[in-house]
C-alpha positions as CSV (number, residue, x, y, z in Angstrom):
1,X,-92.2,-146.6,-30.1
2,X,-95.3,-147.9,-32.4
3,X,-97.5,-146.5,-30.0
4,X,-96.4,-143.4,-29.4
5,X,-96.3,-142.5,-33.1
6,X,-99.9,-143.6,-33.2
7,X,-100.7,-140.8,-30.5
8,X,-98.5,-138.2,-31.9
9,X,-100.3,-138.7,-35.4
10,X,-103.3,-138.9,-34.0
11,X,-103.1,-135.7,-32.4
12,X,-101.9,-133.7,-35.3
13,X,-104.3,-135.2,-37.3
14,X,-107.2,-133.5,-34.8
15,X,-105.3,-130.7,-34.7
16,X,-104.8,-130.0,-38.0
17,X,-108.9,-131.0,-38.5
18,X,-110.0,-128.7,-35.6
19,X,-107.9,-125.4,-36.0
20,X,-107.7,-123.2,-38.4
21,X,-104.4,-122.6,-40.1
22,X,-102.0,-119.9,-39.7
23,X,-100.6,-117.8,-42.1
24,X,-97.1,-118.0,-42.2
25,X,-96.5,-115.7,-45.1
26,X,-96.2,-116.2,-49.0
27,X,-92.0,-117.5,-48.8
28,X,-93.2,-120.4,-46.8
29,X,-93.3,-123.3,-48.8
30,X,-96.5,-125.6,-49.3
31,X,-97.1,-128.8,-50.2
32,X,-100.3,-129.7,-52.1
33,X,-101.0,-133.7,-52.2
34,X,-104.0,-133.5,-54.8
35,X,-106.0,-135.8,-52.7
36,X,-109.4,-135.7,-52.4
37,X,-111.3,-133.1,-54.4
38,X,-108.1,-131.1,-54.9
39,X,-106.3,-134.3,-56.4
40,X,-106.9,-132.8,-60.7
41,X,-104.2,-130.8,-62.7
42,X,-105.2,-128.2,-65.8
43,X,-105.2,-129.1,-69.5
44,X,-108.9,-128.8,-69.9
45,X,-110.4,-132.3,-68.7
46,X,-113.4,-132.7,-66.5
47,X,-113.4,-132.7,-62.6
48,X,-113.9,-136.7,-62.8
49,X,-110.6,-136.8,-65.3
50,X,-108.4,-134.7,-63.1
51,X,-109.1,-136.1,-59.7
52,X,-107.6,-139.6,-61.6
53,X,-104.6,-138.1,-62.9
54,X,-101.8,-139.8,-60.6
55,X,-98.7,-138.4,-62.2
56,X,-97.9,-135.0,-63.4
57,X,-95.1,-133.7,-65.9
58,X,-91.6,-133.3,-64.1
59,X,-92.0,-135.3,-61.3
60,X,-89.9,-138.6,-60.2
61,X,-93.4,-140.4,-61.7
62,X,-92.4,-139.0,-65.2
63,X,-90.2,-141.9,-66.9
64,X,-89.7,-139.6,-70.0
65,X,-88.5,-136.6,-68.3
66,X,-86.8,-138.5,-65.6
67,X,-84.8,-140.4,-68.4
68,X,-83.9,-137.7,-70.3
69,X,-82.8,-136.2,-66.9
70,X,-80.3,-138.7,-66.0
71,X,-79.1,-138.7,-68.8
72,X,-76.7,-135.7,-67.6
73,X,-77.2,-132.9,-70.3
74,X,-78.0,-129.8,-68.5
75,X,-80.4,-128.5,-71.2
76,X,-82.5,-131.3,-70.5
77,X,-81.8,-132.0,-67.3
78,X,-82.8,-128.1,-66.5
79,X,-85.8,-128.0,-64.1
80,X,-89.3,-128.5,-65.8
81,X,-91.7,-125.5,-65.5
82,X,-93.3,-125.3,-62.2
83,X,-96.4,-123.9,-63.2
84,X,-97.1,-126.8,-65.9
85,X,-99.2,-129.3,-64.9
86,X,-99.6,-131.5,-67.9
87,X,-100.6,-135.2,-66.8
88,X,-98.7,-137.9,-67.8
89,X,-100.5,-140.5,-65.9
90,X,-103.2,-142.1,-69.5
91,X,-99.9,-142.1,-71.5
92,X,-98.3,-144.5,-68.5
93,X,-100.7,-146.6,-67.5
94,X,-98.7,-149.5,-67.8
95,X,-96.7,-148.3,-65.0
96,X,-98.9,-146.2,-62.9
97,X,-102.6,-146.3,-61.1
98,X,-105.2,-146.0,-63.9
99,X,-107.8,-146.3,-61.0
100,X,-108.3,-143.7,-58.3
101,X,-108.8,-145.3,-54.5
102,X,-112.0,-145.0,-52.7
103,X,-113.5,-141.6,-51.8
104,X,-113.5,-142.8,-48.0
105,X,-109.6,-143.7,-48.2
106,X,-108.2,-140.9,-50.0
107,X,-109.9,-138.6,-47.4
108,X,-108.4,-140.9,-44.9
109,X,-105.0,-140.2,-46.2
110,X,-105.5,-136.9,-46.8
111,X,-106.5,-136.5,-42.5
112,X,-103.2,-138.4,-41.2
113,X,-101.0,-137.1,-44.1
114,X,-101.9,-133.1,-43.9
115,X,-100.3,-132.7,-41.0
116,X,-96.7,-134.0,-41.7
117,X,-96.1,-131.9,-45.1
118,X,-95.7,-128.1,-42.8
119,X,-93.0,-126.2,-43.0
120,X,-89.8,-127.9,-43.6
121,X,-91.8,-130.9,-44.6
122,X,-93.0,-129.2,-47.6
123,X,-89.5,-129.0,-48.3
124,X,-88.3,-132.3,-48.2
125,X,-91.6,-133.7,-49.8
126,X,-91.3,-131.6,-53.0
127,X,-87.4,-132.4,-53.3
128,X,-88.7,-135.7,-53.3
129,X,-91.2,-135.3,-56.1
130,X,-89.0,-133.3,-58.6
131,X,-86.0,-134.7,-59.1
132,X,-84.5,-131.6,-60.4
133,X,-85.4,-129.5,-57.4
134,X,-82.3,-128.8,-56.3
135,X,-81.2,-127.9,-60.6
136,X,-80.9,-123.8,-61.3
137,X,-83.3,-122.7,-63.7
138,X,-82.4,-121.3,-67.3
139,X,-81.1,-117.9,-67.3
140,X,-79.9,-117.1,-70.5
141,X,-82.3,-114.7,-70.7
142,X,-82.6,-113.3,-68.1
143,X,-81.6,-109.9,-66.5
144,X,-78.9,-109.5,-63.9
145,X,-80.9,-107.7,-61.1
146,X,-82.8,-111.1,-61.3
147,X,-80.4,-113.3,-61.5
148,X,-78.6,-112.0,-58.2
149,X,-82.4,-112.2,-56.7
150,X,-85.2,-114.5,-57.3
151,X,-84.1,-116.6,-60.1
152,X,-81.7,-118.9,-58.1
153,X,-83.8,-118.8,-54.4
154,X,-85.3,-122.3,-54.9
155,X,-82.2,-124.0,-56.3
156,X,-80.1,-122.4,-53.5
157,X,-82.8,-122.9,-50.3
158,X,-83.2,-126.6,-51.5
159,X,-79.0,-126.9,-51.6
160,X,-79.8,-126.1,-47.4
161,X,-81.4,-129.9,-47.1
162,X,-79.1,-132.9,-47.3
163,X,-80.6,-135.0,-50.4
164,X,-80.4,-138.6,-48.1
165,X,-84.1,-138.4,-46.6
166,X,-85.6,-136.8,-49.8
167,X,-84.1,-139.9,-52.1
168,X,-84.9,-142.4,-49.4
169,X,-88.4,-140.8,-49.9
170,X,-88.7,-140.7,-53.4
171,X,-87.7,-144.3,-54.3
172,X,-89.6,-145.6,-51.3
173,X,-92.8,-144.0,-53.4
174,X,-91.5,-145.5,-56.8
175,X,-91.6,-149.0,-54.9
176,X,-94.6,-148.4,-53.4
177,X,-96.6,-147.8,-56.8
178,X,-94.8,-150.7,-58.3
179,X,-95.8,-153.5,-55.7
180,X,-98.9,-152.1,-53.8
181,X,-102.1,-152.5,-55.0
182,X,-103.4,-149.3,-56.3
183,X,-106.7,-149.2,-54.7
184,X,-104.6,-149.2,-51.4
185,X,-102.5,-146.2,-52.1
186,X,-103.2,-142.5,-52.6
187,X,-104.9,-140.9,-55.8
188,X,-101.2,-138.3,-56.5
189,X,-97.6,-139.4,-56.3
190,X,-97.7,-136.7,-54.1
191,X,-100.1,-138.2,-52.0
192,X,-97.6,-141.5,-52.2
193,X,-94.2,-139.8,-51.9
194,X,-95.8,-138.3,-48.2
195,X,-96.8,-141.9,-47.3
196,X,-93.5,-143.1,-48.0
197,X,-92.3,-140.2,-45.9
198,X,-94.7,-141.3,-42.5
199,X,-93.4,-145.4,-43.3
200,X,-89.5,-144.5,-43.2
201,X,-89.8,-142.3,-40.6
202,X,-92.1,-144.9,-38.4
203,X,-89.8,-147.6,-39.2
204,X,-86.5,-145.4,-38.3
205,X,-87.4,-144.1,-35.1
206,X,-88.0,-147.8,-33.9
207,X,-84.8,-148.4,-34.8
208,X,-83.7,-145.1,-33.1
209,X,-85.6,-146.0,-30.0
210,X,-84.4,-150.1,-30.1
211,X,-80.8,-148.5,-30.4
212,X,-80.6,-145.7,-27.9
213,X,-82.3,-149.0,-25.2
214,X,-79.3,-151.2,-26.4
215,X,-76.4,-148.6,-26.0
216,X,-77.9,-147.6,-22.4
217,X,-77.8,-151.7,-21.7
218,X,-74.6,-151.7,-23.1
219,X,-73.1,-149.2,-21.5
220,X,-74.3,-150.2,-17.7
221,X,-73.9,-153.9,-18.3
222,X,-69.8,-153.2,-18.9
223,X,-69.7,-150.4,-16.3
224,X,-71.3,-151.9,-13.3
225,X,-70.5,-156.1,-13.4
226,X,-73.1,-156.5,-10.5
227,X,-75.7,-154.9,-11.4
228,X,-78.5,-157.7,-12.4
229,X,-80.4,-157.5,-15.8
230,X,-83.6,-156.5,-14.5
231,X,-81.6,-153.3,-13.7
232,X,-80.3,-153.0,-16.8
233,X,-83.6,-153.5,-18.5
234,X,-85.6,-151.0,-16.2
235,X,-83.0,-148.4,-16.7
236,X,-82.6,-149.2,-20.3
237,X,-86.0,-149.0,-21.0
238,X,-86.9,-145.7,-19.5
239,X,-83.9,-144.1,-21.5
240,X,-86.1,-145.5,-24.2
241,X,-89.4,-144.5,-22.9
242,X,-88.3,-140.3,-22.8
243,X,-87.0,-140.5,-26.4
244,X,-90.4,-141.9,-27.2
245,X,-92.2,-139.2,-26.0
246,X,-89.2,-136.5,-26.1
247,X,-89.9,-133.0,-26.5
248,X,-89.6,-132.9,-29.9
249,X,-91.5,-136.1,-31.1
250,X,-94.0,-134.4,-33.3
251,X,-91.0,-133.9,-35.8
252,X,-90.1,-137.5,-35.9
253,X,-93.6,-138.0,-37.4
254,X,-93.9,-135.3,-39.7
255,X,-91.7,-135.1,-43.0
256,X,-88.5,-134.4,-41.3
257,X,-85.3,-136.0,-41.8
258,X,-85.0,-136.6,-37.6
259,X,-85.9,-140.0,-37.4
260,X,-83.7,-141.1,-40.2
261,X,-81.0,-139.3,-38.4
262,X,-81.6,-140.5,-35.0
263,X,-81.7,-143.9,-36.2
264,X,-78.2,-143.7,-37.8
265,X,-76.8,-141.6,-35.4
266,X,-77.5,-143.8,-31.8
267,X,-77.6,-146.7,-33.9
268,X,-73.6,-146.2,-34.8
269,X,-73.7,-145.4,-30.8
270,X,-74.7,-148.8,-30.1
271,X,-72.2,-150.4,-32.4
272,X,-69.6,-148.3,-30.5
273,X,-71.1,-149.6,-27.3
274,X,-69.4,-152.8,-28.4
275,X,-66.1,-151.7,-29.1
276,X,-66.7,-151.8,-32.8
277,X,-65.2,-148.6,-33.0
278,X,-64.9,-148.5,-36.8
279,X,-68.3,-150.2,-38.1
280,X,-70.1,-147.2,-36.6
281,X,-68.6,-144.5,-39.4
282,X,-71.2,-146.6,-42.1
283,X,-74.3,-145.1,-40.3
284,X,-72.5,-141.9,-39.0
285,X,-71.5,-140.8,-42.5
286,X,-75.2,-141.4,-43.8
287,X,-76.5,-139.6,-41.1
288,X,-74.2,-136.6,-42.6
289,X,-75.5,-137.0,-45.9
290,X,-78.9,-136.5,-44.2
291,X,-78.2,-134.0,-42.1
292,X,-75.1,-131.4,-41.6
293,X,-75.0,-132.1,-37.7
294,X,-74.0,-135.3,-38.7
295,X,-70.3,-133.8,-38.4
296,X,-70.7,-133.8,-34.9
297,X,-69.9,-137.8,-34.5
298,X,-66.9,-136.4,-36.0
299,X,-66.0,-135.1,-33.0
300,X,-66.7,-137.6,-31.2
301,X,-64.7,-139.5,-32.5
302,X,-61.9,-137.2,-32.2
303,X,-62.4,-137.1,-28.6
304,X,-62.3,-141.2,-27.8
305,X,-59.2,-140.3,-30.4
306,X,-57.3,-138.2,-28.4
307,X,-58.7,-140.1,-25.0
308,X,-56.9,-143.4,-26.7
309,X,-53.6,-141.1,-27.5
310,X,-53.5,-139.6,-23.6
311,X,-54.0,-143.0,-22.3
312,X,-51.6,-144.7,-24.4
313,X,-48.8,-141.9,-23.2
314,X,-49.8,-142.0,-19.7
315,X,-49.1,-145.3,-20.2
316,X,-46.0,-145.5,-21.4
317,X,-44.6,-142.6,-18.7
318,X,-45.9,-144.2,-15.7
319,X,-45.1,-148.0,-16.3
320,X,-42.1,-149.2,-14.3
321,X,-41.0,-151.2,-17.1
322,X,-39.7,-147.8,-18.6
323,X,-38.4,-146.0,-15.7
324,X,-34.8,-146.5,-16.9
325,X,-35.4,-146.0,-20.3
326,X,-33.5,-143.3,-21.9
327,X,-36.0,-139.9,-22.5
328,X,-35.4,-140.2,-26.3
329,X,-35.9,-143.8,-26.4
330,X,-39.1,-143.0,-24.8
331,X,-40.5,-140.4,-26.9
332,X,-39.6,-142.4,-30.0
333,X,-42.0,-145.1,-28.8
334,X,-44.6,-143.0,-28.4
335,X,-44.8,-141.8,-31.4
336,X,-44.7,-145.3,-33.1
337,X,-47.9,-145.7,-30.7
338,X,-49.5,-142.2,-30.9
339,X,-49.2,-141.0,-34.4
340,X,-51.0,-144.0,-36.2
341,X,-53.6,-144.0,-33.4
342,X,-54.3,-140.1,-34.2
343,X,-54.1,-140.6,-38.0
344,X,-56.3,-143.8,-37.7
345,X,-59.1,-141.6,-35.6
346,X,-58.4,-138.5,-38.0
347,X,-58.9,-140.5,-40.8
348,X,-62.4,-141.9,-39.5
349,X,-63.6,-138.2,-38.7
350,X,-63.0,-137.5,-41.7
351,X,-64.8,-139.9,-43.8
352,X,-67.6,-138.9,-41.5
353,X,-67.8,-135.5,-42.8
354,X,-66.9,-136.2,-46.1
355,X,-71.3,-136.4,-47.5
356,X,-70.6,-132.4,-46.4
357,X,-68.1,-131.4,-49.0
358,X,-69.5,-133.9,-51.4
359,X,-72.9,-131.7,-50.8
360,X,-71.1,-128.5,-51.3
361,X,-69.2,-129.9,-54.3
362,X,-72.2,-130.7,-56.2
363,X,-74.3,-127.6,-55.2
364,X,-71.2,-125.7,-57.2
365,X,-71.4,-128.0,-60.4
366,X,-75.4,-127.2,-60.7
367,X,-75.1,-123.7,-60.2
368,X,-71.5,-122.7,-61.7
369,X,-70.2,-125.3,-64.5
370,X,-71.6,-126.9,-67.9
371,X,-73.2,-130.4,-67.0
372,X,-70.5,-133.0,-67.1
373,X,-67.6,-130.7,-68.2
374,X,-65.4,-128.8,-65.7
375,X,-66.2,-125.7,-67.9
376,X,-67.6,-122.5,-65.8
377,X,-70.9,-121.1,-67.2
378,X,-71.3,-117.7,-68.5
379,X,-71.6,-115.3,-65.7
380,X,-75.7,-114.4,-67.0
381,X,-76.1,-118.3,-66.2
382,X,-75.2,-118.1,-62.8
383,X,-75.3,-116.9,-59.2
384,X,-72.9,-114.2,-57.9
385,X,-71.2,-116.3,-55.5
386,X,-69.9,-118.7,-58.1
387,X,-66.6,-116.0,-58.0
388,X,-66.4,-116.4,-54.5
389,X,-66.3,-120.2,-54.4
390,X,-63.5,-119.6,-57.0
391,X,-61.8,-117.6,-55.4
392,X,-58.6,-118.3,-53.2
393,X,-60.4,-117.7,-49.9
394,X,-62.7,-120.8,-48.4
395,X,-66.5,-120.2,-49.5
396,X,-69.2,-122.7,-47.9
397,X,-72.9,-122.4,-50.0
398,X,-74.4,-123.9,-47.2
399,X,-73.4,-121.7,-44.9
400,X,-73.7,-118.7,-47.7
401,X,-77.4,-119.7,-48.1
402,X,-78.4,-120.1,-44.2
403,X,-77.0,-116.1,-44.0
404,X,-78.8,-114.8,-47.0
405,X,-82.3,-116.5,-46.7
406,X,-82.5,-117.2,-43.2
407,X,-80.3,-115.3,-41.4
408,X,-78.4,-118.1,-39.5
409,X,-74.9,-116.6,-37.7
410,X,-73.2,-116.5,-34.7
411,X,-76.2,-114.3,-32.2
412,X,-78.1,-113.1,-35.4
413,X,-81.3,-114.5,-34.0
414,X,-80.9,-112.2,-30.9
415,X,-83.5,-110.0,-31.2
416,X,-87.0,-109.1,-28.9
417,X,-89.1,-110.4,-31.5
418,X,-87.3,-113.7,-31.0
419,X,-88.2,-113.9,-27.0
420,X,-91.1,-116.8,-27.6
421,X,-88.7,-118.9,-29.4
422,X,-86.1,-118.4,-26.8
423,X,-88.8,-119.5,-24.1
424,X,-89.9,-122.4,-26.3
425,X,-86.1,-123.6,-26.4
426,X,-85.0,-122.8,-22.8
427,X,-85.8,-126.2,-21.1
428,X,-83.5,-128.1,-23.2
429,X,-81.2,-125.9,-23.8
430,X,-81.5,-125.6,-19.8
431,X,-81.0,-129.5,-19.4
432,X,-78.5,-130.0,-21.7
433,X,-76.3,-127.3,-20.1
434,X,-77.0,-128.1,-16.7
435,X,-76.1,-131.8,-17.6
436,X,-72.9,-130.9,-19.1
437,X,-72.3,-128.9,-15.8
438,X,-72.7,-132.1,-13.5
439,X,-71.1,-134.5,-15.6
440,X,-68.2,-131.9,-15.1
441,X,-68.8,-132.3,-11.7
442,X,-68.9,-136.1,-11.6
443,X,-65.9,-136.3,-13.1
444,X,-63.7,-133.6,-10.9
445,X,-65.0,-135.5,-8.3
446,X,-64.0,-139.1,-9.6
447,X,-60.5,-137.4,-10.2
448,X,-60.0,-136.2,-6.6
449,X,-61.1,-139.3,-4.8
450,X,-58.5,-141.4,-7.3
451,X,-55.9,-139.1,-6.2
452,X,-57.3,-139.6,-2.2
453,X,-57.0,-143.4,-3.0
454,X,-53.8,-143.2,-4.4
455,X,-52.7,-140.9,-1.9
456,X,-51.3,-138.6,-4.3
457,X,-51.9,-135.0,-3.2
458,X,-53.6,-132.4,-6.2
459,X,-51.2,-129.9,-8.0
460,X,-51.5,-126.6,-5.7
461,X,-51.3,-124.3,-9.5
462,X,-55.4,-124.2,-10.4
463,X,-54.9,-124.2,-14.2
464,X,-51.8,-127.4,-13.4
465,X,-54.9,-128.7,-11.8
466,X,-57.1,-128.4,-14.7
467,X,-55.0,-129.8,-17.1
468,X,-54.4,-133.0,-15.0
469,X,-57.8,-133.3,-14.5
470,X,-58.5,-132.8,-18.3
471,X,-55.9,-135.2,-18.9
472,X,-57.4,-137.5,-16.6
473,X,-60.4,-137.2,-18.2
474,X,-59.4,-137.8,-21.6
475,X,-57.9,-141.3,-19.9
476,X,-61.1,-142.6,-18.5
477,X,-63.3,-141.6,-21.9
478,X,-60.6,-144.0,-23.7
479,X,-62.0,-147.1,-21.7
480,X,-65.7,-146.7,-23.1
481,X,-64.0,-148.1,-26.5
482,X,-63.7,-151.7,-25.4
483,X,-64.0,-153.8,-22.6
484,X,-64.9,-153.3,-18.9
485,X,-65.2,-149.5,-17.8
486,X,-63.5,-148.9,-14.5
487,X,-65.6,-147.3,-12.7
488,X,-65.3,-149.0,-9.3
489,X,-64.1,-145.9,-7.8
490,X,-67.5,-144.5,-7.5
491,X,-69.6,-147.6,-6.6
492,X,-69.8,-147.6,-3.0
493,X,-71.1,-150.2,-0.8
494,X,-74.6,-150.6,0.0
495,X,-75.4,-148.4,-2.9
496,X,-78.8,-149.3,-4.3
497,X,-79.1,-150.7,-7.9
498,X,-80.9,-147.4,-8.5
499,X,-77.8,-145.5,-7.5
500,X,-75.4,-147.4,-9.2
501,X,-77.6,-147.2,-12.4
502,X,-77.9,-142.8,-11.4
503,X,-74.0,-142.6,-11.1
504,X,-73.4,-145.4,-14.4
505,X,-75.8,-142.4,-16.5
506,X,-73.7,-139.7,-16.1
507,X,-70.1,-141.5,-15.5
508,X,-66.7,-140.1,-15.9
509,X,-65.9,-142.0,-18.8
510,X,-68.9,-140.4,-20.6
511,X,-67.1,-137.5,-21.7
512,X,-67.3,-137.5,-25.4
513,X,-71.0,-138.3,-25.4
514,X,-71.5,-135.1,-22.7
515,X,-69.3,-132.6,-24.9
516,X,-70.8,-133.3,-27.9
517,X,-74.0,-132.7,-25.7
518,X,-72.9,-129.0,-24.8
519,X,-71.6,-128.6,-28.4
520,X,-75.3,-128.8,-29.4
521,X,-76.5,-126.3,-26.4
522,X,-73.9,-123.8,-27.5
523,X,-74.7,-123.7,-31.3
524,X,-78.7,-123.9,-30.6
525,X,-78.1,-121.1,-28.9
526,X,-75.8,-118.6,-30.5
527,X,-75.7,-119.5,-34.5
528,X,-79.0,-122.0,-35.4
529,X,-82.3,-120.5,-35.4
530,X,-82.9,-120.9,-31.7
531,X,-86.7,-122.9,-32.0
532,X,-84.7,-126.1,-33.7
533,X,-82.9,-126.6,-30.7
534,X,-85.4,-128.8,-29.4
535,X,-85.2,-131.4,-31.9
536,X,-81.5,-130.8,-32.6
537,X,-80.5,-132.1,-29.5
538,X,-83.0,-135.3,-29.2
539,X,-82.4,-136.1,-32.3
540,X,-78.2,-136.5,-31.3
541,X,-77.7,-136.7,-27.9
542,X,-78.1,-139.9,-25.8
543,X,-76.4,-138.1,-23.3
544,X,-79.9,-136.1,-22.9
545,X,-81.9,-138.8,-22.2
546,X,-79.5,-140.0,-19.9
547,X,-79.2,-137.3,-17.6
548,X,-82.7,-137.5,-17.7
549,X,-83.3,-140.2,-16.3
550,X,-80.2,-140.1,-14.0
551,X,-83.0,-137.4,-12.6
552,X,-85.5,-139.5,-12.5
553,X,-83.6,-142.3,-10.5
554,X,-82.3,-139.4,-8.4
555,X,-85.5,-137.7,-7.7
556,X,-88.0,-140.5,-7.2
557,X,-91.5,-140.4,-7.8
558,X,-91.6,-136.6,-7.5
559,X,-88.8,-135.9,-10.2
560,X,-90.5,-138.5,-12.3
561,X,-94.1,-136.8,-12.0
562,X,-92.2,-133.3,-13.4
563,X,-90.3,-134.9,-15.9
564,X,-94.0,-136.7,-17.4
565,X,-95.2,-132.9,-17.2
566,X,-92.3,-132.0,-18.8
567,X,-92.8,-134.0,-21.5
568,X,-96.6,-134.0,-21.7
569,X,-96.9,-129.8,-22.4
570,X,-94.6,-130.1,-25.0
571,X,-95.9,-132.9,-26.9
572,X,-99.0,-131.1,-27.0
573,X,-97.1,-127.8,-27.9
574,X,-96.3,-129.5,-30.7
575,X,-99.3,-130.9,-32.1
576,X,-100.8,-127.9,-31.3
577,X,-98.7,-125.3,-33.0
578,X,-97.0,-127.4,-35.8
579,X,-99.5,-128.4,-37.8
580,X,-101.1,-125.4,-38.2
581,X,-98.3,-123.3,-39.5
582,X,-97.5,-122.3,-35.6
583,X,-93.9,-121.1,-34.7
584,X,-92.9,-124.6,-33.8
585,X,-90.5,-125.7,-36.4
């Protein structure tokens, strides 16, 4: 994992060194990290004076602004003026860098760093700096045309990113200047805050990439009993190996929260692995506080929910020990058994989505009510929508603010200009679907040879069918919760390990893992900006890298010399085009 990160930044570093950068347009947000020659701020020193100035006004460096803003009042907790750039850094030195690094390492930092503060990056990065980023602006005074405009655009884009990776950031910085030695960091905060940014993300996809290898062992070593550890640790390590060097790995360098998510994410996934079905929800609900498509463990959980309900009925309605039971005996029984198991899975969902409509809750209260009060501002203080979310019908600002400033909708981003994004997304939106497809497939096929071995002929209605395959379906995800999966059906003998290990990757009882899978597919490519499906989906699915390398164990050395092709033209896609303000975001 280490070393691939060491490539990746490498390679955008040269990249961002030897191209020239694009010009994305003036409402593409930058990020300047004062290092270098650039590192000064105004106020009428000298060139020596301003390249030392480590703190300016406003930001999370500030103590006396940053005090006063926690303070709660929202007239002085009201953003500071972005264009004032009054240093603060002589009248702190107690508590921050009076002496700038080295020439040689502030260039240094300024090489590796560059490249990780593009596009969203900039984002995240600045959120992290000014605490009151996400706070709307004074408008007292301002006219309405404005105030339905420009005045509330930054306040409402920065309510589109979740605030866990940006205060991760930010007090990661505040610890760094605190306990490293200042000749060792950067000459800005800024310069700091996207340090802090490269370290959590470093350390998190580890984490993400020692996870997603224990889940995979997991998973084989209770599906398959004989299967030998060598096995499991050659299988388990590939898994590992393509979400090292997946498609999208430039983003889990740069300033993006997809590390921190893919480490909370797979690493719930591994908990689950081991029938800790609750401990999970910890990282799954900070994973939603860092990104929105956190809510999709929610459905996951659903799903091994209602698996655990249809197994528990099945159950009860095939056992001998009930066949003279009275019918509404029976049905009171099950639902002593059913409805706490649905409320209990409900109930976990729930808390997993729960950072969401905390998020939208506190958007409201900066933008429509007094600080601290439940008192609604004066209509020339804030947006136009604050009627809407007060009104009787359901109003989501996230949602409201992906329409109006990035036009995200169901098949909004279906237009000709959009073709090379559609081609740059195709392969994984390709290999998720096609995954999805076969797991269907592996599991209609598990379902009719159970019925051959139970000599129990299929219902002749096709939609009877379906639903007793779904049903059956449903049963066998409900064993991935605890103990030993049954799988035997589809281990044959003489299979090879590598077989076993193919057919364990894509198994029946994998279906919540594989829906959630085409869940992704189907949003990436009808309602998200279609060029983020790429690190959507590696930054979620295990299921990807499974199927993955189901192919490669399926395909031998041929399949494995496409998929390293695969993987190898869009790694360099990506520290080609993202650095320099390409369309790869």
């Amino acid at each position: 994992a280490l070393i691939s990160r060491l490539i990746i930044l490498g390679g955008m570093a040269l990249s961002d060194v030897l191209i020239p950068d694009n010009n994305p347009g003036d409402d593409v947000l930058r990020f300047d990290m004062r290092l270098g020659g650039d590192g000064g701020v105004g106020g009428g020193r000298s060139d020596g004076e301003c390249r030392r100035c480590f703190c300016v006004e406003g930001h999370a460096c500030d103590k006396r602004w940053y005090n006063k803003a926690s303070k709660g009042n929202r007239e002085q907790s009201t953003r500071h003026n972005p264009g004032s750039k009054e240093c603060v850094s002589s009248e702190l030195s107690d508590d921050f860098p009076s002496t700038s690094p080295p020439a040689f390492l502030d260039n240094f930092y300024a090489l590796i760093l560059a490249p990780n503060t593009k596009w969203d990056g900039a984002r995240f990065l600045s959120l992290a700096v000014d605490p009151a980023a996400r706070m709307p602006p004074k408008t007292s005074k301002k006219p309405k045309e404005r105030i339905a405009g420009l005045i509330f655009a930054d306040s409402e884009q920065a309510h589109a990113f979740f605030p866990l990776f940006p205060l991760c950031i930010r007090y990661v910085a505040l610890l760094l200047v605190q306990f490293v030695p200042t000749l060792l960091l950067p000459s800005s905060f800024e310069g700091v805050v996207a340090l802090a940014a490269l370290l959590i993300n470093t350390i998190c996809f580890t984490v993400a990439a020692v996870s997603i290898y224990d889940v995979t062992s997991s998973l084989l070593r209770r599906s398959i009993e004989d299967l030998k550890q060598p096995e499991i640790e050659r299988a388990s390590f590939l898994v590992a190996a393509l979400f090292c060097f997946n498609p999208a790995s430039v983003f889990f360098t740069a300033s993006y929260s997809e590390s921190m998510f893919a480490a909370l994410t797979f690493g719930g996934h591994a908990l689950a692995a081991r029938g800790l079905i609750a401990v999970p929800i910890i990282p799954w609900t900070l994973a939603t506080y860092a990104r929105s498509n956190g809510t999709f463990s929610s459905i996951w959980i659903l799903l091994i929910g209602c698996g655990k309900a249809i197994s528990q009925v099945l159950y009860v309605g095939s056992s001998s020990a009930n066949a003279d039971i009275p019918i509404s005996r029976k049905i009171r029984r099950l639902a002593r058994i059913i409805i706490p198991t649905i409320i209990w899975y409900a109930a976990l969902a729930l808390i997993i989505a729960l950072p969401v409509f905390y998020h939208e809750k506190r958007g409201y209260e900066f933008h429509c009510l007094e600080s601290r009060t439940e008192l609604s501002l004066p209509n020339d203080h804030r947006p136009v929508w604050c009627s809407d979310a007060e009104g009787p019908h359901k109003f989501s600002l996230y949602g409201y603010v992906q329409r109006k400033y990035w036009n995200v909708g169901f098949l909004h981003y279906y237009e000709l200009k959009q073709i090379p994004n559609f081609l740059l997304a195709l392969p994984v939106l390709s290999l998720g679907t096609i995954a999805a497809v076969c797991w269907i497939g592996t599991s209609w096929s598990h379902y009719m040879s159970v019925l051959h071995v139970k000599k129990k002929g299929a219902p002749k209605k096709y939609f009877v069918q379906l639903f007793d395959w779904a049903l059956f379906a449903f049963n066998e995800s409900a064993s991935s919760e605890v103990g030993i999966i049954d799988d035997t059906e589809e281990v044959q003998e003489g299979d090879t390990p590598s077989v076993k290990v193919e057919r364990a990757l894509s198994a029946p009882y994998m279906l919540a893992h594989y829906a959630v899978l085409a869940g992704f597919c189907f949003v990436g490519a009808t309602i998200a900006h279609v060029q983020i499906s790429t690190r959507l989906i590696c930054s979620s699915c295990p299921a990807l890298y499974w199927f993955l390398a189901s192919l490669c164990f399926a395909g031998g050395n041929n399949m494995v010399w496409r998929m390293k092709m695969y993987l190898i033209i869009f790694n360099f896609l990506g520290i080609v085009l993202h650095p320099n303000f390409l369309p790869w975001t």
